[in-house]
N, CA, C and O atoms as a GROMACS GRO file, in nm:
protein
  316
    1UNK      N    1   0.085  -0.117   0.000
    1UNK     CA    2   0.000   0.000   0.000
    1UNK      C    3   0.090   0.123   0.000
    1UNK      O    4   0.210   0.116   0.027
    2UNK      N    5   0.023   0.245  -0.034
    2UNK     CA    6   0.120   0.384  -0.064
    2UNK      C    7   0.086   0.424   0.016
    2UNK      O    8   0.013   0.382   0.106
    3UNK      N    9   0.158   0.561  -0.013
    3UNK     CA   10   0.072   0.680   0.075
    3UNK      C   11  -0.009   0.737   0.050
    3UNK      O   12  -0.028   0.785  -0.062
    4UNK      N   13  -0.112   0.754   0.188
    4UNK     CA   14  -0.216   0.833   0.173
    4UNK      C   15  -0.231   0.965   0.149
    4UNK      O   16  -0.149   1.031   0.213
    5UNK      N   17  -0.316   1.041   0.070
    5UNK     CA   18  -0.294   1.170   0.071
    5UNK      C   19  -0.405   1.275   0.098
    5UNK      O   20  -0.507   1.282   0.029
    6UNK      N   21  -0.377   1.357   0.206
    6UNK     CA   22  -0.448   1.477   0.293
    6UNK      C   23  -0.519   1.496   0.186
    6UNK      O   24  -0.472   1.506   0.073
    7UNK      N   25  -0.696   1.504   0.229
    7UNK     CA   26  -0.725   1.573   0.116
    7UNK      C   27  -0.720   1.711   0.153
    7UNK      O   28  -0.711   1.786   0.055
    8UNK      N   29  -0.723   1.775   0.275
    8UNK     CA   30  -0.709   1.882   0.274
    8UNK      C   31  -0.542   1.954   0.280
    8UNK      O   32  -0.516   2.036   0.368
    9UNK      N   33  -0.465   1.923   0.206
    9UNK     CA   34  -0.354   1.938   0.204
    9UNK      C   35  -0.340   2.088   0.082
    9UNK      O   36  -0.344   2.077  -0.040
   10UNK      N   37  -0.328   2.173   0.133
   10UNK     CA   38  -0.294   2.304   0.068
   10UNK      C   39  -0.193   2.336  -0.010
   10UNK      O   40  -0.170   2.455  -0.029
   11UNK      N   41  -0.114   2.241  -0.069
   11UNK     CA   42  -0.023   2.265  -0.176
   11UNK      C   43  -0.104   2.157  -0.273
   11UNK      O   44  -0.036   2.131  -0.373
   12UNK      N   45  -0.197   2.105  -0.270
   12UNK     CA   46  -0.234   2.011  -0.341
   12UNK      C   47  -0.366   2.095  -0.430
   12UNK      O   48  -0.481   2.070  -0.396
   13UNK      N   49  -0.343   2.183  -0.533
   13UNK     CA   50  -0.462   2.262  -0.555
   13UNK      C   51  -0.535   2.130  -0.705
   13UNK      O   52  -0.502   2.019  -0.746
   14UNK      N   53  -0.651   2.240  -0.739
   14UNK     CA   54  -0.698   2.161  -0.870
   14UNK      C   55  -0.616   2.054  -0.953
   14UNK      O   56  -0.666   1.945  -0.983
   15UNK      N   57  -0.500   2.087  -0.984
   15UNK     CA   58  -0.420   1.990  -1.101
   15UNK      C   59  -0.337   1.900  -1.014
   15UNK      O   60  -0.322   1.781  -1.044
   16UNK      N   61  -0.281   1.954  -0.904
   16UNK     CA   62  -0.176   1.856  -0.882
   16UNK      C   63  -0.230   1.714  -0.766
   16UNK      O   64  -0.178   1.604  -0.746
   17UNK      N   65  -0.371   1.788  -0.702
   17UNK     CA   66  -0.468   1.642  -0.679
   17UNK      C   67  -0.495   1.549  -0.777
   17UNK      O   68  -0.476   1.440  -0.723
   18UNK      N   69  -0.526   1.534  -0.881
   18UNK     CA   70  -0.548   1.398  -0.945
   18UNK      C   71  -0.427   1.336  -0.961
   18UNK      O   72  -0.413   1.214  -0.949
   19UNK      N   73  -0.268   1.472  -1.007
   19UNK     CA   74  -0.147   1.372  -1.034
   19UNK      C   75  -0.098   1.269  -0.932
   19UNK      O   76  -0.054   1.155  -0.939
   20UNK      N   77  -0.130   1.376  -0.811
   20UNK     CA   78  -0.071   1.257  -0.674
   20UNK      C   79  -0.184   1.152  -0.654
   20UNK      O   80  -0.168   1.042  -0.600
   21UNK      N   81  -0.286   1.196  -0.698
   21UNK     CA   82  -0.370   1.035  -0.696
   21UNK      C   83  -0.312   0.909  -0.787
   21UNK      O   84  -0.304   0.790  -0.755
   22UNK      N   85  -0.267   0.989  -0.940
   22UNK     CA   86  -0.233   0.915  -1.007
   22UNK      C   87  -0.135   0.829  -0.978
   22UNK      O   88  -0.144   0.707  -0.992
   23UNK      N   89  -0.040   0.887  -0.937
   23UNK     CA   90   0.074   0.858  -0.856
   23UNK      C   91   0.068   0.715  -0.802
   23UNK      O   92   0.125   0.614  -0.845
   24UNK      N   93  -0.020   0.733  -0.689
   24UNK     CA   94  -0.028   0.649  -0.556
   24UNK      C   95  -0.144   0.560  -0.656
   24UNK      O   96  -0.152   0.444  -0.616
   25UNK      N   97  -0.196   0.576  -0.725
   25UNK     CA   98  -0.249   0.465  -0.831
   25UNK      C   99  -0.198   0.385  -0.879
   25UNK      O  100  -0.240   0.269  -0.879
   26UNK      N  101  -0.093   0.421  -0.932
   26UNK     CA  102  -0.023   0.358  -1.036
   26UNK      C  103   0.095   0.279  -0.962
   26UNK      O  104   0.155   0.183  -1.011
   27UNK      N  105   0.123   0.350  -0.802
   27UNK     CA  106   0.238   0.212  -0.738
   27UNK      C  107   0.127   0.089  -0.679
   27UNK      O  108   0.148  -0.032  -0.675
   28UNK      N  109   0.020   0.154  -0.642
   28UNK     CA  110  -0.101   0.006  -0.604
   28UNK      C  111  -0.081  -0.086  -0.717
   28UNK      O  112  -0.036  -0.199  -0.698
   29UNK      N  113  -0.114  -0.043  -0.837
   29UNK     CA  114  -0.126  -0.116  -0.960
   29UNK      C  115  -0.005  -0.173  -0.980
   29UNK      O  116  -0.023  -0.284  -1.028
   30UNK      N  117   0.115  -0.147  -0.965
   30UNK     CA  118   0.261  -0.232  -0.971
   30UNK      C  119   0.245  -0.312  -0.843
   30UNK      O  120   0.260  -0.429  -0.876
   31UNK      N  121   0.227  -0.304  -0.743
   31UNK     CA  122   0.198  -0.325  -0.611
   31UNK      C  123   0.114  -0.479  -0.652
   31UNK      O  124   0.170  -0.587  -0.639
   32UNK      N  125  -0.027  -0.464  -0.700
   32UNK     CA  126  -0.082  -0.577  -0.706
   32UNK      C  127  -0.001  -0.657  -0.803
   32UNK      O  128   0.038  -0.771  -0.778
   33UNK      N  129   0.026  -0.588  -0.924
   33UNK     CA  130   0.082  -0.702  -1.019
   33UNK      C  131   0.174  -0.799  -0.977
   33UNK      O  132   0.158  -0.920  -0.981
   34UNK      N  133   0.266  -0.739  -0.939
   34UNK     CA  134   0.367  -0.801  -0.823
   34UNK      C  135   0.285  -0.927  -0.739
   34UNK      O  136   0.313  -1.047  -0.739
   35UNK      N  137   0.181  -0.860  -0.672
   35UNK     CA  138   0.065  -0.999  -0.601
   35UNK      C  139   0.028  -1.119  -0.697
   35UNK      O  140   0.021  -1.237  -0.664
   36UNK      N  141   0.005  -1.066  -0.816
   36UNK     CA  142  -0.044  -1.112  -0.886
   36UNK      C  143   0.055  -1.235  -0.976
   36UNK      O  144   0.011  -1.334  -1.033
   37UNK      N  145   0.203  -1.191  -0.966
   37UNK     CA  146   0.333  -1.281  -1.024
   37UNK      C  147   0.347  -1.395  -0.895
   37UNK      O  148   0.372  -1.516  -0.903
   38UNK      N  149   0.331  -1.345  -0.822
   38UNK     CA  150   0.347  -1.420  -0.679
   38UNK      C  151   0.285  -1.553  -0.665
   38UNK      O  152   0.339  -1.662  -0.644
   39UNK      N  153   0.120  -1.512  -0.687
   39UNK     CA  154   0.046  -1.613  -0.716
   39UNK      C  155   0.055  -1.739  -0.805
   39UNK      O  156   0.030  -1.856  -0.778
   40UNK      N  157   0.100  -1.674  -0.928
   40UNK     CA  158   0.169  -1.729  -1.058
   40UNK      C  159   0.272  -1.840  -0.956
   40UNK      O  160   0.232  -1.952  -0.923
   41UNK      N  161   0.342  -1.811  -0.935
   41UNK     CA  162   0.471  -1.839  -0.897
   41UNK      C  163   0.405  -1.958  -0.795
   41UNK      O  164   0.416  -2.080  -0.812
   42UNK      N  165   0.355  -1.910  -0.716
   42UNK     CA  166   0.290  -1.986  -0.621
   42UNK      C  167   0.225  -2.095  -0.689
   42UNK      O  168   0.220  -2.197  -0.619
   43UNK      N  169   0.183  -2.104  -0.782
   43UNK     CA  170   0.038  -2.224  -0.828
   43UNK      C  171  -0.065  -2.196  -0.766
   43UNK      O  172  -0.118  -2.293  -0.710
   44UNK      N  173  -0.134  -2.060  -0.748
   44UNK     CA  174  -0.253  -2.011  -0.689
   44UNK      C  175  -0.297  -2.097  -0.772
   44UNK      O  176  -0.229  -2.160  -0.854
   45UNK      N  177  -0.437  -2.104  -0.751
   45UNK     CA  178  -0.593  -2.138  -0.858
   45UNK      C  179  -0.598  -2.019  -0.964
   45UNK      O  180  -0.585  -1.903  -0.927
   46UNK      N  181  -0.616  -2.048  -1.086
   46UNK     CA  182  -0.644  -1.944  -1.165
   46UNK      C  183  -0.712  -1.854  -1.171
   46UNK      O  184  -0.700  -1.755  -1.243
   47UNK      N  185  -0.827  -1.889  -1.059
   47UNK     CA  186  -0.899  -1.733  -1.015
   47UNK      C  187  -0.876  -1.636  -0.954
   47UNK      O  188  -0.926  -1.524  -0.966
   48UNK      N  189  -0.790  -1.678  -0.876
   48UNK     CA  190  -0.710  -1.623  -0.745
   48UNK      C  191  -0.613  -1.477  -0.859
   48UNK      O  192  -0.598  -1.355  -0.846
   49UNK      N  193  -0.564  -1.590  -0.972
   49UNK     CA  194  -0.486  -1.467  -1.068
   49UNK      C  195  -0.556  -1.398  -1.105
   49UNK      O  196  -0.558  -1.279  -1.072
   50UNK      N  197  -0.639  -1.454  -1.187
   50UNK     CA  198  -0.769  -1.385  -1.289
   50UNK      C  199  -0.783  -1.249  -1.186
   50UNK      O  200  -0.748  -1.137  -1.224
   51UNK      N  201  -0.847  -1.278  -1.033
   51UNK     CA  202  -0.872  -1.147  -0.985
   51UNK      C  203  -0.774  -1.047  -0.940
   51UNK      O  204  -0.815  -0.931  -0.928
   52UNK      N  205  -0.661  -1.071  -0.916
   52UNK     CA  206  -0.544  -1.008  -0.902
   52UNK      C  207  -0.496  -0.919  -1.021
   52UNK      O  208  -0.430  -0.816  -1.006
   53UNK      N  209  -0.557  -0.996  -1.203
   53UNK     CA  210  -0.505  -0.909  -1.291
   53UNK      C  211  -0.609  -0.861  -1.346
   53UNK      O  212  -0.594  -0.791  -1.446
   54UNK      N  213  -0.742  -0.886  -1.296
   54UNK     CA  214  -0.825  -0.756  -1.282
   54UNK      C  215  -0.892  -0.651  -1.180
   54UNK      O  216  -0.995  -0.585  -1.174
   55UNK      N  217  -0.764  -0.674  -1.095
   55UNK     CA  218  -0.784  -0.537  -0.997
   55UNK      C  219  -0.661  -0.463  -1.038
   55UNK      O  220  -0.670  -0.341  -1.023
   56UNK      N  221  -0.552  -0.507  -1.084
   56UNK     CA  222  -0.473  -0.446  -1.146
   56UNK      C  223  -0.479  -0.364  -1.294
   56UNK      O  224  -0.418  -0.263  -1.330
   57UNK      N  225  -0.561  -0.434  -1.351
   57UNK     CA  226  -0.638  -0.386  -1.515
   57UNK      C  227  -0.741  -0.240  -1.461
   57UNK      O  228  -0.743  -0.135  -1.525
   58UNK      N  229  -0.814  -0.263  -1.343
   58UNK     CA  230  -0.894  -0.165  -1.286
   58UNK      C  231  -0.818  -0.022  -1.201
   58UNK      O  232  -0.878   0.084  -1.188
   59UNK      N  233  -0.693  -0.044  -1.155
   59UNK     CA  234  -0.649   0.051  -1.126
   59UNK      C  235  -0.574   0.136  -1.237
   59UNK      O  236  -0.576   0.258  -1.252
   60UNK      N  237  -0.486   0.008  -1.333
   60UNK     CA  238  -0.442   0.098  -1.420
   60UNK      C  239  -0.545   0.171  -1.509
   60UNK      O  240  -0.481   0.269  -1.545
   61UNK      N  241  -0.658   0.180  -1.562
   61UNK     CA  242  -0.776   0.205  -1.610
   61UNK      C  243  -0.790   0.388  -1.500
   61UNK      O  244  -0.790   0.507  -1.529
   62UNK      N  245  -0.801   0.308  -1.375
   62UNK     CA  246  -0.796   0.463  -1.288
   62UNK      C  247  -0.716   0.561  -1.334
   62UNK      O  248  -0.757   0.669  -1.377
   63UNK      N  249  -0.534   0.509  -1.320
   63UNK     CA  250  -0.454   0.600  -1.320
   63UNK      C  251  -0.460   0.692  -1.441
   63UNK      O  252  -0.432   0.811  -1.448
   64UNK      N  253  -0.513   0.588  -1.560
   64UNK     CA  254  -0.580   0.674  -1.679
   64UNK      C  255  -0.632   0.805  -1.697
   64UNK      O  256  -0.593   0.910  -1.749
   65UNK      N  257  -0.749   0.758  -1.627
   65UNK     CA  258  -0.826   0.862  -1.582
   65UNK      C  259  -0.790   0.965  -1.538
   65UNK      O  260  -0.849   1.066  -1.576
   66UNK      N  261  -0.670   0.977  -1.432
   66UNK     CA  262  -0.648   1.030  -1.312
   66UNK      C  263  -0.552   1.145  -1.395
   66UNK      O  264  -0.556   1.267  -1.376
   67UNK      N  265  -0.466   1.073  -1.490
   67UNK     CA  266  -0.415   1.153  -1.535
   67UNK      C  267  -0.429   1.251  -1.687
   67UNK      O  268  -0.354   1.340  -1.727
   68UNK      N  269  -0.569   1.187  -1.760
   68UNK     CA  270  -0.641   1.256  -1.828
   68UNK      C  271  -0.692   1.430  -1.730
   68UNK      O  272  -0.693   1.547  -1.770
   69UNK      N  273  -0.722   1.374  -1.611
   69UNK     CA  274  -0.792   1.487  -1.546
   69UNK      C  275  -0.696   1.542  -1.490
   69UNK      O  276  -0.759   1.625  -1.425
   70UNK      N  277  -0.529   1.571  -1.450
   70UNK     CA  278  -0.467   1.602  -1.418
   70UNK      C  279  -0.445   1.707  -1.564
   70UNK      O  280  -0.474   1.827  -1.575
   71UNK      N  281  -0.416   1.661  -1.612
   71UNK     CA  282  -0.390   1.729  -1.755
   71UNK      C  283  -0.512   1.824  -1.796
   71UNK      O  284  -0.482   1.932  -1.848
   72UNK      N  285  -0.610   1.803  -1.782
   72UNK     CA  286  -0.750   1.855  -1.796
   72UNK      C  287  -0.708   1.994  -1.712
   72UNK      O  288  -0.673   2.100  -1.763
   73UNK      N  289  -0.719   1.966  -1.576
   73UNK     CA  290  -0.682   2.088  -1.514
   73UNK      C  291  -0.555   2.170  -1.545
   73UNK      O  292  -0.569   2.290  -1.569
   74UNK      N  293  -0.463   2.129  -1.545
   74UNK     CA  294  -0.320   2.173  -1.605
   74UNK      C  295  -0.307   2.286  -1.745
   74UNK      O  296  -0.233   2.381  -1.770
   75UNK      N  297  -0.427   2.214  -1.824
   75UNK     CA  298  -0.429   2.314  -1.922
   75UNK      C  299  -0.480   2.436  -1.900
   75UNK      O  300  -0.453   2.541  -1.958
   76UNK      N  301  -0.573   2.408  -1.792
   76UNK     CA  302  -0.670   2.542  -1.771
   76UNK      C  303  -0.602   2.646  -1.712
   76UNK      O  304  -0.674   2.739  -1.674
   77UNK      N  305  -0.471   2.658  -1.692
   77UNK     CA  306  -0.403   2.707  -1.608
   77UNK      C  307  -0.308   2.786  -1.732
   77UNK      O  308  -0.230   2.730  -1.809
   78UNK      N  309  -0.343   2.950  -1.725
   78UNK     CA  310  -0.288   3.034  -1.743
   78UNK      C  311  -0.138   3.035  -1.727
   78UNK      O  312  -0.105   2.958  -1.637
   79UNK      N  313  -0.010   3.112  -1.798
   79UNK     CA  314   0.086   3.193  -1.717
   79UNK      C  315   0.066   3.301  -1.680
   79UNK      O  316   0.150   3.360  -1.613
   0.00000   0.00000   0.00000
């Protein structure tokens, strides 16, 4: 697991909240895969993988997101 992040944390304005979500998304998602080789390795049951590489398919899918909307805000941002 990562770190958690303040949501009320005041250097964290519009754009740079979704990146640090993305962030801490995207080490869960290495994080499980890793669970997920383990299993492999192990001779889990194939479901046991199956759901490991689709909670991993589901976060990376997030970090997607996370960083579509990071960028979303980023643009909106004047010099």
């Amino acid at each position: 697991m990562t770190k958690r992040i303040a949501h009320d944390d005041p250097r964290l304005n519009a754009h740079r909240m979704p990146m640090e979500l993305a962030t801490e998304t995207i080490l869960d998602c290495a994080s499980t895969a890793g669970q997920m080789q383990q299993a492999v390795a192990n001779r889990q049951p194939q479901s046991e993988i199956q759901r490991y590489r689709d909670l991993a398919r589901a976060k990376f899918e997030a970090y997607l997101d996370l960083m579509a909307e990071a960028g979303h805000h980023a643009g909106q941002i004047k010099p």
